[in-house]
N, CA, C and O of each residue as an XYZ file, in Angstrom:
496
protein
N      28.510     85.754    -12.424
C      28.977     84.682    -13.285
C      28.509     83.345    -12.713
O      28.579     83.101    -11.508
N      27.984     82.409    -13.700
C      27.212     81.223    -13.051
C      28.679     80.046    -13.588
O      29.325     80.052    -14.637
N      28.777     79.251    -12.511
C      29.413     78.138    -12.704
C      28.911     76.569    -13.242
O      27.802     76.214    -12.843
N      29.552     75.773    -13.984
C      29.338     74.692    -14.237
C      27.652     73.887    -13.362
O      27.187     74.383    -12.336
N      27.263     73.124    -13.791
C      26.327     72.534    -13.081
C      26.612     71.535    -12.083
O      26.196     71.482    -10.925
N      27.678     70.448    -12.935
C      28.747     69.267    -12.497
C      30.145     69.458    -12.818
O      30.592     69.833    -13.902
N      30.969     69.082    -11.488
C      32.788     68.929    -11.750
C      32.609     68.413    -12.930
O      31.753     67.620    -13.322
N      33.781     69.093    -13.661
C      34.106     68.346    -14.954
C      34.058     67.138    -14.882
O      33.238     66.569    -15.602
N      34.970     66.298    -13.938
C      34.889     64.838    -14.078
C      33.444     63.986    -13.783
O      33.127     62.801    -13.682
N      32.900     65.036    -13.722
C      31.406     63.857    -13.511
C      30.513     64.144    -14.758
O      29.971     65.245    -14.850
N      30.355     63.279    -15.635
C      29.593     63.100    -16.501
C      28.196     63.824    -16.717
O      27.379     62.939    -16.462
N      27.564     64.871    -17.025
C      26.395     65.099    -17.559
C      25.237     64.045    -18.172
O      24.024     63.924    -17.996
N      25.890     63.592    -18.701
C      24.828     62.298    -19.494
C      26.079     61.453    -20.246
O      27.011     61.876    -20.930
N      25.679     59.940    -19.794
C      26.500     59.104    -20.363
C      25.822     58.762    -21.719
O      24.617     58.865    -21.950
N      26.867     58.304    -22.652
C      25.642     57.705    -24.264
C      24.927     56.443    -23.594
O      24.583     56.197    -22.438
N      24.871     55.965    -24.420
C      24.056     54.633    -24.229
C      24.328     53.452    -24.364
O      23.764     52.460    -23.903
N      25.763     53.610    -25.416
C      26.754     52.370    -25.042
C      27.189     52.455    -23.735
O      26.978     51.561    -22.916
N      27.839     53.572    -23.466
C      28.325     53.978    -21.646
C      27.052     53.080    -20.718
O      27.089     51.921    -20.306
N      26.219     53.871    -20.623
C      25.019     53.004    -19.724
C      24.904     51.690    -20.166
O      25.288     50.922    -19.284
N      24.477     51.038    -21.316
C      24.699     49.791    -21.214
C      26.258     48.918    -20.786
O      26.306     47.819    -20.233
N      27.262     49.626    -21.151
C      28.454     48.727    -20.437
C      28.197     48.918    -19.614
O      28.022     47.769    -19.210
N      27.834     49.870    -18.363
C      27.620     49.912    -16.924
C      26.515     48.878    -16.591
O      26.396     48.673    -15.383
N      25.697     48.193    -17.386
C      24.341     47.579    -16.881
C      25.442     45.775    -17.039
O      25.192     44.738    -16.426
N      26.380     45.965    -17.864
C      27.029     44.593    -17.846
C      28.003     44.413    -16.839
O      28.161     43.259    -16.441
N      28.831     45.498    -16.241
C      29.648     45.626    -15.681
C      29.013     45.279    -14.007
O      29.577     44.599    -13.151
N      27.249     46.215    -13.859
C      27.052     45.875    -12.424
C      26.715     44.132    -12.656
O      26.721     43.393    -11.671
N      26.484     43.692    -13.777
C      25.980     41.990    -13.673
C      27.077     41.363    -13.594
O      26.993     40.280    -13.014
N      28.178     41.684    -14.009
C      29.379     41.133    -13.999
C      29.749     41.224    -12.082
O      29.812     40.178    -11.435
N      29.866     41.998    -11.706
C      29.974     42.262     -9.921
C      29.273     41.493     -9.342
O      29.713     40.682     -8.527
N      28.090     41.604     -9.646
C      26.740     40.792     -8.973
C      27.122     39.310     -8.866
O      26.849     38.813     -7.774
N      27.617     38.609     -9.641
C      27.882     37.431    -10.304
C      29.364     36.721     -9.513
O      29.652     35.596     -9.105
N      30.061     38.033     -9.563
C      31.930     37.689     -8.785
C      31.309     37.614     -7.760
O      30.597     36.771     -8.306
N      30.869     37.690     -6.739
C      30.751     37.749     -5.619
C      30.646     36.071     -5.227
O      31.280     35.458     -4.368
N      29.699     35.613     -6.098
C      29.258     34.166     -6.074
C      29.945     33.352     -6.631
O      29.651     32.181     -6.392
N      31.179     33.625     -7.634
C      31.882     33.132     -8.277
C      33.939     34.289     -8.589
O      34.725     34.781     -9.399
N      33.769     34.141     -7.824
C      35.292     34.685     -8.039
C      35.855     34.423     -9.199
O      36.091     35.426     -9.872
N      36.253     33.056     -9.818
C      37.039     33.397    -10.784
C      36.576     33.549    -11.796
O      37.042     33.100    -12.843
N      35.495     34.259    -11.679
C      34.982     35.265    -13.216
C      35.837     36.360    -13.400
O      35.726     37.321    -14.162
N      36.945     35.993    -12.365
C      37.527     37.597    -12.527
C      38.322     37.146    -13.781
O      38.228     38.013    -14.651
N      39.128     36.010    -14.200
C      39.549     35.582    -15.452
C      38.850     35.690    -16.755
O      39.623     35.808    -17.706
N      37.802     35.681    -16.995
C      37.109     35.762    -17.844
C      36.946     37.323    -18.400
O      36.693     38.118    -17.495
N      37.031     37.805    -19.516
C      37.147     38.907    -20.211
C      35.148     39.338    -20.622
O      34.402     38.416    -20.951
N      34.810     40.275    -20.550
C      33.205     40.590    -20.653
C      33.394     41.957    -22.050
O      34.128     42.945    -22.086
N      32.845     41.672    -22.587
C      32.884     42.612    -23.653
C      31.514     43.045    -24.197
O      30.511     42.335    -24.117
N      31.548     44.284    -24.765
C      30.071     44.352    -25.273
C      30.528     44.929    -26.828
O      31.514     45.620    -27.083
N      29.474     44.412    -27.792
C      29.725     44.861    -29.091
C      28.263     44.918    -29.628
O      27.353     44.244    -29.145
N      28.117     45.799    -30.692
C      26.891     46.284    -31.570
C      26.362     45.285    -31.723
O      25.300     45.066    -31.140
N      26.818     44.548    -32.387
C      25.910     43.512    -32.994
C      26.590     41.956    -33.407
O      27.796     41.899    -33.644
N      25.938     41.007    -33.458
C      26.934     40.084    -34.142
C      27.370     39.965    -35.450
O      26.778     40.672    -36.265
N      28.236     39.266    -35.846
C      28.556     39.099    -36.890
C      28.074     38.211    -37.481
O      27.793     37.197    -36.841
N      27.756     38.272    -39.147
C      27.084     37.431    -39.434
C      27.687     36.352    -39.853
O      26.915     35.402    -39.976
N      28.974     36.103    -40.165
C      29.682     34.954    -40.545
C      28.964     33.713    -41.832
O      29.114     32.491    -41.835
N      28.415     34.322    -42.531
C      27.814     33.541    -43.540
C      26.156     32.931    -42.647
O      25.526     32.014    -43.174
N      25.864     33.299    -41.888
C      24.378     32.804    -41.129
C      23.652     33.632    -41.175
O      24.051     34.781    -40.987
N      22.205     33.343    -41.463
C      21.414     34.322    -41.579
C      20.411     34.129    -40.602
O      19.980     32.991    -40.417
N      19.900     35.269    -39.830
C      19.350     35.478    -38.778
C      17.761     35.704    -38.734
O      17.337     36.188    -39.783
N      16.990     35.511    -37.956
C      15.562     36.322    -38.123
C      15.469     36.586    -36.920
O      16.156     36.034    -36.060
N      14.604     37.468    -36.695
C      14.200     38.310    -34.988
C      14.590     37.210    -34.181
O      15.699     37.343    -33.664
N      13.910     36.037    -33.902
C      13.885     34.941    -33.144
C      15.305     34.500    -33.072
O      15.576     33.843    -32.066
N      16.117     34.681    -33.781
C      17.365     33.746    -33.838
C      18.788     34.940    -33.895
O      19.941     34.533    -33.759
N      18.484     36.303    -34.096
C      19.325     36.846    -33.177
C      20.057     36.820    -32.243
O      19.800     37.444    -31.214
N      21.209     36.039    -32.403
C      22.064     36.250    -31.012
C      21.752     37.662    -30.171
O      21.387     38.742    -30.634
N      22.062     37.230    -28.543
C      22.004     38.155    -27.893
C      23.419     38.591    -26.987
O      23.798     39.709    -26.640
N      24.066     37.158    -26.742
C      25.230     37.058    -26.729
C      26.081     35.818    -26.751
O      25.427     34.799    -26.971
N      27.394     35.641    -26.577
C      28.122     34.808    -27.123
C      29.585     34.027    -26.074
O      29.879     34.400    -24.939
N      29.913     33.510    -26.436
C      30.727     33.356    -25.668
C      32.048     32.707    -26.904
O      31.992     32.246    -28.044
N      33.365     33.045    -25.733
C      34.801     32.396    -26.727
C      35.465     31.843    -25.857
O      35.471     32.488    -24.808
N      36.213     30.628    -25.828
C      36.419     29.895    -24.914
C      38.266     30.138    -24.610
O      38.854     30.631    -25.572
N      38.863     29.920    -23.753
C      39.983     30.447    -23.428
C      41.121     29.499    -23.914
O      41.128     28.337    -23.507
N      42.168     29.986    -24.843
C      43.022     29.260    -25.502
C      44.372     30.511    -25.932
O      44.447     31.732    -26.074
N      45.315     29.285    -26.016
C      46.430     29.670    -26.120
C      47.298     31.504    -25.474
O      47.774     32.509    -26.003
N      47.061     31.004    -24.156
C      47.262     32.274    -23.108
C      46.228     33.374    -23.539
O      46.588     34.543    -23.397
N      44.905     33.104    -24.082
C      43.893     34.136    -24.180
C      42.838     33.913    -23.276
O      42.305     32.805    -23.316
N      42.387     34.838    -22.379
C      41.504     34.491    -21.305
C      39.903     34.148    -21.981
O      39.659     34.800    -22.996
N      38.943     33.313    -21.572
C      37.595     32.727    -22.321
C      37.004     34.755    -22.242
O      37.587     35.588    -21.548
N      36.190     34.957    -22.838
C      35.270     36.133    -23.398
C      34.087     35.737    -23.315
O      33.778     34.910    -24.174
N      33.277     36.032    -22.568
C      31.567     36.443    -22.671
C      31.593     37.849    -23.381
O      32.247     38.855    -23.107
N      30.435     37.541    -24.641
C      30.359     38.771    -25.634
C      29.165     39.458    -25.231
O      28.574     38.448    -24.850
N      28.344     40.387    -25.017
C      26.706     40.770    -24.792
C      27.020     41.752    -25.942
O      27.986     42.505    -26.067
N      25.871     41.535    -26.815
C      25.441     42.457    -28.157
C      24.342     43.267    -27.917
O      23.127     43.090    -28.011
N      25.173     44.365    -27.524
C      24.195     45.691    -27.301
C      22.755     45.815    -27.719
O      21.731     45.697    -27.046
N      23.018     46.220    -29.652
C      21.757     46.365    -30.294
C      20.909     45.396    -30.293
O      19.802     45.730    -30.715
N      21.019     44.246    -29.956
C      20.127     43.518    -30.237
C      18.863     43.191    -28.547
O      17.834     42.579    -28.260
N      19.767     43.986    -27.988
C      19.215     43.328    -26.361
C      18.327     44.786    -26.081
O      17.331     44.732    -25.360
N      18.742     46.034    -26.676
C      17.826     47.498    -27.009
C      16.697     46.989    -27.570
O      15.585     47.102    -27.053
N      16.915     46.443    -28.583
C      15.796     46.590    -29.565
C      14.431     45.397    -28.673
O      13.225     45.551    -28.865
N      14.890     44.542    -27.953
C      13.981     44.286    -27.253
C      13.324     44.338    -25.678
O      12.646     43.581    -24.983
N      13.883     45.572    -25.550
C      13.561     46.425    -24.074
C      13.082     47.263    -24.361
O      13.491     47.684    -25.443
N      12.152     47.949    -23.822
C      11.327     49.332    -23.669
C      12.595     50.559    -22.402
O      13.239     51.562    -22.709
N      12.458     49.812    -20.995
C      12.911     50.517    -20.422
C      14.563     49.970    -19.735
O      15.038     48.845    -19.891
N      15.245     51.195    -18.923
C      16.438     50.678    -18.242
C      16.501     49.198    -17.407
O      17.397     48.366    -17.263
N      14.924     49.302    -16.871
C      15.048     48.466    -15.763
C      14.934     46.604    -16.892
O      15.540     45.533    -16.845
N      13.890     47.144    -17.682
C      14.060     45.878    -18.923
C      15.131     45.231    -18.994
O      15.310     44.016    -18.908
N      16.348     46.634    -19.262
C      17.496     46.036    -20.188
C      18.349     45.989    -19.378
O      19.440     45.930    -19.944
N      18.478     45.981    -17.713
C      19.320     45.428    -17.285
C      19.094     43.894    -16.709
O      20.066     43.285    -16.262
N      17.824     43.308    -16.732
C      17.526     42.513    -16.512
C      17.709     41.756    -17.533
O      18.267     40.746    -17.103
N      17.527     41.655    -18.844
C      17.727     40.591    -20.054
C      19.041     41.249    -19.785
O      19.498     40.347    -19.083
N      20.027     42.179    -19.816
C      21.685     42.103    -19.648
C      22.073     40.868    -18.710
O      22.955     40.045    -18.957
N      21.145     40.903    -17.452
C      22.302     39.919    -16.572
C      21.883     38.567    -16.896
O      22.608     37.574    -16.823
N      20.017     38.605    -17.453
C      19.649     36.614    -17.780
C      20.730     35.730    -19.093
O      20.804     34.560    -19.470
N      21.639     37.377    -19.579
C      22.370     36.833    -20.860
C      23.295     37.199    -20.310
O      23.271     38.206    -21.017
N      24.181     37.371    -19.662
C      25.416     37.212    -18.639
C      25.928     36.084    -17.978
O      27.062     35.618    -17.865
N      24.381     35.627    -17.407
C      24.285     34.734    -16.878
C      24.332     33.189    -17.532
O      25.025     32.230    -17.191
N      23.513     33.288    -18.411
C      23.714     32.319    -19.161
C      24.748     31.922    -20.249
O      25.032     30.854    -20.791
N      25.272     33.400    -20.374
C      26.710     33.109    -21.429
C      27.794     32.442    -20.137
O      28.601     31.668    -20.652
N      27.962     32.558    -18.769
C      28.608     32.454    -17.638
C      28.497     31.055    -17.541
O      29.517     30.367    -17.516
N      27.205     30.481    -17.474
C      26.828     29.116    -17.162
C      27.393     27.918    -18.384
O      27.733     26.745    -18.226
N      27.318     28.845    -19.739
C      27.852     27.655    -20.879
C      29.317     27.686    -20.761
O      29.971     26.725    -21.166
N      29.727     28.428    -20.384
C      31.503     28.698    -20.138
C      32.252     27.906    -19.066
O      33.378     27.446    -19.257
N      31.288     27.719    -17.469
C      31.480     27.024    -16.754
C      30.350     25.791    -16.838
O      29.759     25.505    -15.796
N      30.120     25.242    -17.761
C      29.756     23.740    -17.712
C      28.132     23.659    -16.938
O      27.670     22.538    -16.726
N      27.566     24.526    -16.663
C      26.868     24.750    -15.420
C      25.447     24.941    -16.159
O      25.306     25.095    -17.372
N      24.373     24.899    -15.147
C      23.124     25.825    -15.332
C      22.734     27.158    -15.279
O      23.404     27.664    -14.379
N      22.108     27.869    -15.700
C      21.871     29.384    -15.243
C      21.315     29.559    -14.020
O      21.501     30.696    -13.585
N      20.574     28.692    -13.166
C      19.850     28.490    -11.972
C      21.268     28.172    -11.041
O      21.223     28.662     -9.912
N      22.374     27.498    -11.346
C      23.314     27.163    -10.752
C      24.265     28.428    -10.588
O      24.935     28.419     -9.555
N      24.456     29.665    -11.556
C      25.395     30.375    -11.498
C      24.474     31.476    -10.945
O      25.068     32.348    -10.311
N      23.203     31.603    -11.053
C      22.621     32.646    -10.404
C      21.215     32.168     -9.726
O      20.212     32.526    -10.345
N      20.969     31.266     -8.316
C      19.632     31.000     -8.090
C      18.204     32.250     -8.443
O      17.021     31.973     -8.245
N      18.600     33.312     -8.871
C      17.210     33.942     -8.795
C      16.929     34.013    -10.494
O      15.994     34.640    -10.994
N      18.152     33.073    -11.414
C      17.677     33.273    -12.751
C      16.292     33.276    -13.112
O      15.813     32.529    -12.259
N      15.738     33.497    -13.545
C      14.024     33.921    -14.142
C      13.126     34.232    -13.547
O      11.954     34.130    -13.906
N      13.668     34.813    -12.189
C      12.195     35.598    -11.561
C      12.053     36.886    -12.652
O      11.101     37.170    -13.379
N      12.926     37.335    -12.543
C      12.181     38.751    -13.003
C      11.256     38.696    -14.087
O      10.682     39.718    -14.461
């Protein structure tokens, strides 16, 4: 009798929302280290934006967003999944445009630059 490959609790293959929240979650870490009270700030990931009466073209696609913190609700950095796929080929792509839009949703939230909240913004 052959047994399992992996303990149940360890995942076989995550989807791809799974892996992408994990690609926001390590930019989100990366980021606390240099900034602690990001720990206040709420990080969310969603499909896509909403269109709210605006109409979009490739170029003007949000990639992500930010909501600012009011009435005992902590501020929200949003990252929109589909739209940050559709312009990556590979993992290593899309964790890199994950954290330059982490980063920069981070920097409009705290008043700041993206070079200021992360010095290595735009090497990659």
């Amino acid at each position: 009798m052959r047994g399992p490959i992996a303990p149940p609790q360890v995942p076989l293959a995550a989807s791809r929302a799974d892996a992408f929240a994990d690609l926001v979650q390590d930019s989100v870490e990366r980021l606390e280290r240099r900034w602690p009270q990001l720990t206040d700030i709420d990080f969310l990931v969603l499909e896509v934006p909403r269109l709210d009466g605006r109409t979009w073209n490739d170029e003007a696609v949000p990639l992500g967003g930010t909501i600012v913190a009011r009435e005992g609700r902590p501020a929200r950095v949003v990252i929109y999944r589909r739209p940050v796929e559709i312009r990556t080929k590979s993992r290593d792509e899309r964790a890199a445009l994950v954290h330059e839009v982490v980063v920069e949703q981070v920097a409009e939230l705290l008043g700041l630059t993206p070079e200021t909240v992360d010095p290595r913004y735009g090497e990659d």
